[in-house]
C-alpha positions as CSV (number, residue, x, y, z in Angstrom):
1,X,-11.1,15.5,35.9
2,X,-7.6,14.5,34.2
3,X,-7.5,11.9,32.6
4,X,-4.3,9.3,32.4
5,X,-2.3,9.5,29.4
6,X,-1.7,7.1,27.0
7,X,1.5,4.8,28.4
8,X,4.1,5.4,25.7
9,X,5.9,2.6,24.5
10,X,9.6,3.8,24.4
11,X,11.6,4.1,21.3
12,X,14.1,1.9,20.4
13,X,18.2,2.3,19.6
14,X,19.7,-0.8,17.6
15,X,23.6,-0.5,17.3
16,X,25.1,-3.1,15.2
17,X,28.5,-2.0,12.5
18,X,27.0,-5.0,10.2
19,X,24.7,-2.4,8.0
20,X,22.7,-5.6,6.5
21,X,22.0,-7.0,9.9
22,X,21.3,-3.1,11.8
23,X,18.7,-2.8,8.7
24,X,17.1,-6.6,9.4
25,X,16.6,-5.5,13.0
26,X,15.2,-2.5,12.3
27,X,12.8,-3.4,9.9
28,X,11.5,-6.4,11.9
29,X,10.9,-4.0,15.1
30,X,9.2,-1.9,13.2
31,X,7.0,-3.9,12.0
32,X,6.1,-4.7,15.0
33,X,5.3,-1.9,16.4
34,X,8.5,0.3,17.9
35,X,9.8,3.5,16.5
36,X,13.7,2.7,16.0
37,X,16.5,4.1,15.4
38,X,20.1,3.0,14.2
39,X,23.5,3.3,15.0
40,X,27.0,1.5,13.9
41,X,29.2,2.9,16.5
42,X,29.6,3.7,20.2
43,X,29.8,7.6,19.3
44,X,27.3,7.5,16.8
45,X,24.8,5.8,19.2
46,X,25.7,8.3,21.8
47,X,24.5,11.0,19.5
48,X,21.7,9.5,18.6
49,X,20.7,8.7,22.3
50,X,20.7,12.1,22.9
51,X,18.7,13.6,20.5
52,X,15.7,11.7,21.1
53,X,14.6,11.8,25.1
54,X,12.3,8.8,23.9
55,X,14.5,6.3,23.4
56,X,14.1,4.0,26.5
57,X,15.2,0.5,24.8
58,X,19.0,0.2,23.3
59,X,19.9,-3.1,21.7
60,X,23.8,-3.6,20.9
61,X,26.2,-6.1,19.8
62,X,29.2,-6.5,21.7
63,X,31.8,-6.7,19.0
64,X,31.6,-3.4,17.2
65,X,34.1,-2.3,14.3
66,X,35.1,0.9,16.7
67,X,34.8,-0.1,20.6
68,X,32.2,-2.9,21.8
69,X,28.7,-2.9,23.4
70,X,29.4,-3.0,27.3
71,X,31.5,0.5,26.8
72,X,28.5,1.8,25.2
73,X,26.1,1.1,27.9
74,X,29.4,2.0,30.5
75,X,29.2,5.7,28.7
76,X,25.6,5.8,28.3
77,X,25.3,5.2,32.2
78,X,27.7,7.8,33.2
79,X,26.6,10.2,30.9
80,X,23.0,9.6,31.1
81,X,22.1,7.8,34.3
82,X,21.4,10.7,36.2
83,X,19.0,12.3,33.6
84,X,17.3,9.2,32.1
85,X,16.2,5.8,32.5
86,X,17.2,3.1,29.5
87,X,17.3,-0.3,29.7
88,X,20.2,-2.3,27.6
89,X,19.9,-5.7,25.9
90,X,23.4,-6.8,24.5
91,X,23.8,-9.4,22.0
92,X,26.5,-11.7,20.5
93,X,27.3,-14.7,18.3
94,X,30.6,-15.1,20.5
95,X,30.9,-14.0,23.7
96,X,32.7,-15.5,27.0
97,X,31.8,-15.7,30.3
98,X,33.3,-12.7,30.9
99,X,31.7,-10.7,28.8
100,X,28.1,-11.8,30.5
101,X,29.3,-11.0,33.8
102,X,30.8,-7.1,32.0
103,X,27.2,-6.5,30.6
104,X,25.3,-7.8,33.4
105,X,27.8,-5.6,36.0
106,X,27.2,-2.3,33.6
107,X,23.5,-2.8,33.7
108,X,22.1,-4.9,31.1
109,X,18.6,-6.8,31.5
110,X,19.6,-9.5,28.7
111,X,22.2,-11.2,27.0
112,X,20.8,-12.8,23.9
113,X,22.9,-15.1,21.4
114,X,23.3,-14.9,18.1
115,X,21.4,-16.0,15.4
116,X,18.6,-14.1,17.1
117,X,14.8,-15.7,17.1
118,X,12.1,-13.1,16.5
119,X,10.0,-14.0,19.4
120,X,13.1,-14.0,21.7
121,X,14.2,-10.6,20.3
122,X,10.5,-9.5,21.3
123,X,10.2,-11.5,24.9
124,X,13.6,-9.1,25.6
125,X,12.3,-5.7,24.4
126,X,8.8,-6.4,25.5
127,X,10.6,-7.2,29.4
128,X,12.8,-4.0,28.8
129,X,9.5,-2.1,28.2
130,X,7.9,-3.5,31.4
131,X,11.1,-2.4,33.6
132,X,11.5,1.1,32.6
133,X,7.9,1.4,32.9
134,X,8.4,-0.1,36.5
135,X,11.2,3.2,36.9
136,X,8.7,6.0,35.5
137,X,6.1,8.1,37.8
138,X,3.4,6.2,38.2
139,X,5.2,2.9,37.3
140,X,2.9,-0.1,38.4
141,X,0.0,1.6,36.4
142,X,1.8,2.2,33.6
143,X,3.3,-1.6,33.7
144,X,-0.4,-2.9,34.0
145,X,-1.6,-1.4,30.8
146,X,1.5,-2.0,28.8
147,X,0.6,-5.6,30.1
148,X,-2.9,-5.6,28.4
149,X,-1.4,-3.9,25.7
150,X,0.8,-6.9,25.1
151,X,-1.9,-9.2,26.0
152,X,-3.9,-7.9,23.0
153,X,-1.7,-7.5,20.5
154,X,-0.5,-11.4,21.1
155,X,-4.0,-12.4,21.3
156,X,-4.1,-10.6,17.9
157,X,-1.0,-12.5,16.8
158,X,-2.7,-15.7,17.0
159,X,-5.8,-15.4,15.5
160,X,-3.9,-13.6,12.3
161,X,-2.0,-16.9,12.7
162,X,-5.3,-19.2,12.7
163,X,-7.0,-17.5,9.2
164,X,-3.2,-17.3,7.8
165,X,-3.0,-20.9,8.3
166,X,-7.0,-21.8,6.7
167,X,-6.1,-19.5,4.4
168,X,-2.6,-21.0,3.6
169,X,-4.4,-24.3,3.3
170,X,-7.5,-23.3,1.0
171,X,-8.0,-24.9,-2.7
172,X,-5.5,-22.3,-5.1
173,X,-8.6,-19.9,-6.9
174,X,-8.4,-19.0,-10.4
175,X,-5.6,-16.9,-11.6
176,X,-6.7,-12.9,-12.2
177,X,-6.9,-11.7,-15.3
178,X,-4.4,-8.8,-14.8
179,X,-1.4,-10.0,-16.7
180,X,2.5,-8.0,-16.7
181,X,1.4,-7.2,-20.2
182,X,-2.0,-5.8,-19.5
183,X,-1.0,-3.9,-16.1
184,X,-2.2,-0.1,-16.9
185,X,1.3,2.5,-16.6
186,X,-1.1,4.3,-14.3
187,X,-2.0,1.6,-12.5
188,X,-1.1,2.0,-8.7
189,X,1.8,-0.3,-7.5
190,X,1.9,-1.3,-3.7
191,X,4.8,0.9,-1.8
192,X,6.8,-1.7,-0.5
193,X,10.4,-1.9,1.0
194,X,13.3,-3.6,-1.5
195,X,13.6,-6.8,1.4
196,X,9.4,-6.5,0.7
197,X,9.7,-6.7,-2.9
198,X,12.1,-9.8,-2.3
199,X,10.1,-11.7,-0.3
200,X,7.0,-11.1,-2.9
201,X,9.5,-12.8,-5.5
202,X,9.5,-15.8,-3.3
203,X,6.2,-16.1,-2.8
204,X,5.8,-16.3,-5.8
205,X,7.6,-19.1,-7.2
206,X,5.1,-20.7,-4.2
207,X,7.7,-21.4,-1.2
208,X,6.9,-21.5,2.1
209,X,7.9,-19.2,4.6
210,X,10.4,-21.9,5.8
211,X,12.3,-22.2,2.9
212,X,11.9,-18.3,2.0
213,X,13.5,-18.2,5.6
214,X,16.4,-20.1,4.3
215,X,17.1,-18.2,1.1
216,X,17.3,-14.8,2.7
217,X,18.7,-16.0,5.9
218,X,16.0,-14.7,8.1
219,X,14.0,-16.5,10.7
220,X,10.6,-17.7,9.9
221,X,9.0,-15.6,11.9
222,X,10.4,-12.8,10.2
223,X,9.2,-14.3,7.1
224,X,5.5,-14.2,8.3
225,X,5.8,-10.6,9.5
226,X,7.4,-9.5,6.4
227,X,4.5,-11.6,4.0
228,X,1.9,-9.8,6.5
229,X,2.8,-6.6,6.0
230,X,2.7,-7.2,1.8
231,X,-0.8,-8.7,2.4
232,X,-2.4,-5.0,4.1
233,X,-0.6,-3.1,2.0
234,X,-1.5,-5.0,-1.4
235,X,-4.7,-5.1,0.1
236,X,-5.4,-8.6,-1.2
237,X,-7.0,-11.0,0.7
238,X,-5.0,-14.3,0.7
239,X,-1.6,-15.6,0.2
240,X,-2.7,-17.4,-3.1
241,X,-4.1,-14.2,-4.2
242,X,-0.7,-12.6,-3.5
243,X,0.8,-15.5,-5.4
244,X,-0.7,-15.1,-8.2
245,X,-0.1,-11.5,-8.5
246,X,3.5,-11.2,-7.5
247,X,4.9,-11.8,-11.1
248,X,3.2,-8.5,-12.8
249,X,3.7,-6.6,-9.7
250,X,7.4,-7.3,-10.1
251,X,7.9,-6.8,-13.6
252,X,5.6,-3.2,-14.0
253,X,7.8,-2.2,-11.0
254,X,11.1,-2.5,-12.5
255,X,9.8,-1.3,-15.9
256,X,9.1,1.5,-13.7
257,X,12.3,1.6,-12.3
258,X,10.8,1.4,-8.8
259,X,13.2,-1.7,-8.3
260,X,17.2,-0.5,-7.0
261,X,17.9,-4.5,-7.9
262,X,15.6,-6.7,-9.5
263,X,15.1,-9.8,-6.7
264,X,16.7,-13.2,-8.3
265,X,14.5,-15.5,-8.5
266,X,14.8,-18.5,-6.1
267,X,16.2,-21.6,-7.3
268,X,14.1,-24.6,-7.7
C-alpha cells in the first residue's frame, strides 16, 4: 500500500533592494523553519523563481531600486501562471490606496506594512502555505496536516516560552570558571552567524530582549528567536548561563579572527 508523502512546506522568495533588511528577513524565516531564498530585483527574482520549482511563497516590497513589487508578481503570473502555483505577499512602509487595490488585482493574498512584526510576517506565510496547499493534488489533505503541523510547532512555541520565562526569572548561578584567559586555542567555539554573535554581546552586558530589540532595530520577537537559536547551538542550558559565558566566547573568537567586526558593546 502507498503511503502519503510527507506535505512539503514550500520554499520561500524574499525580494527586497535594502541588503540589510533582505538579510533580516531571511534569517528570521529561516529560523523558523522555511528554506529561503533572496532577490533585490524584479529580474534577479525572476531568475531565481525559476530555478527552484519549490518556491511556492514570494515576499516583495513594492518600492524596488529597479521596478516595484506588483510588476514582479504581474511577470511572474504571465510567465509562470500556467506552469506553477505561488502565492505573493507584498509589503510596504508607504504605499496608497492604489497600490493595494494593483497588488490585490495582480494576485496578492496580503498587503502587510512596514515595520513588519514577526508573528504577522508568519500569520501571512503560514496563510500563503495553507492556500497553495488548497491549489495542489490532493489539497484539503495536504491543508489538514500542514494545519497540525502548525498546530504543533505553536504549541511548541509556547511551552519554549513558559521554561524561557522560569528560566529568565531563576536566582543568577555562580559564574563558570572558564575565563577569556583560560579558554583552550582548541577549545570548540559555537558556529554562529555575525547578527548571532551580536546579540550574544547584548546579552551579555544583561539586557533584555526588549531593549536588545531597540539597539539592533529588530522586533522582540526576533530577539527571542535569534537568543534561541544561540541557546541549542551553545548547548547551554539557560540564559544566565549564556550570560555568563558570552564575554570569553567573544573575545577567543576574535582572537581567532572568527569575528568580520567585533560587535560594539551596548551602551549603558
Amino acid at each position: 500500500m502507498k503511503q502519503d508523502s510527507a506535505p512539503q512546506v514550500p520554499a520561500v522568495l524574499v525580494v527586497d533592494d535594502e541588503p540589510e533588511a533582505l538579510q533580516e528577513l531571511l534569517e528570521f524565516l529561516d529560523l523558523n523553519g522555511y528554506r529561503c531564498h533572496g532577490a533585490t530585483g524584479v529580474d534577479d527574482a525572476l531568475a531565481t523563481f525559476a530555478a527552484d520549482a519549490g518556491i511556492g511563497i514570494v515576499i516583495t516590497d513594492l518600492n524596488l531600486a529597479i521596478g516595484n513589487g506588483n510588476e514582479l508578481i504581474g511577470r511572474l503570473g504571465l510567465d509562470f501562471g500556467d506552469t506553477r502555483a505561488f502565492e505573493a505577499i507584498l509589503v510596504s512602509g508607504y504605499a496608497g490606496k492604489e497600490d493595494v487595490i494593483e497588488a490585490l488585482r495582480r494576485g496578492a493574498i496580503d498587503f502587510l506594512n512596514k515595520p513588519l512584526s514577526g508573528d504577522e510576517l508568519l500569520d501571512a506565510v503560514r496563510r500563503a502555505a495553507v492556500r497553495l496547499a488548497r491549489r495542489s493534488p490532493g489539497g484539503e489533505r495536504l491543508e489538514a496536516r500542514l494545519d497540525e503541523m502548525m498546530d504543533t510547532v505553536l504549541r511548541l512555541g509556547e511551552e519554549v516560552s513558559g521554561l524561557r520565562r522560569r528560566l529568565e526569572a531563576a536566582p543568577p548561578e555562580a559564574a563558570p570558571a572558564t575565563t577569556a584567559a583560560a579558554l583552550s586555542d582548541s577549545e570548540p567555539l559555537p558556529e554562529l552567524t555575525p547578527r548571532m554573535w551580536e546579540v550574544l554581546a547584548h546579552v551579555g552586558a544583561g539586557k533584555t530582549n526588549y531593549v536588545i530589540a531597540c539597539d539592533l532595530g529588530l522586533t522582540e520577537n526576533t530577539v527571542k528567536l535569534y537568543v534561541s537559536q544561540i541557546l541549542g547551538k551553545t548547548r547551554v542550558s539557560n540564559r544566565t548561563q549564556l550570560a555568563l559565558r558570552a564575554a570569553a566566547w567573544l573575545a577567543a573568537a576574535e582572537a581567532r579572527g572568527l569575528l568580520p567586526v567585533r560587535p560594539e558593546p551596548p551602551a549603558g
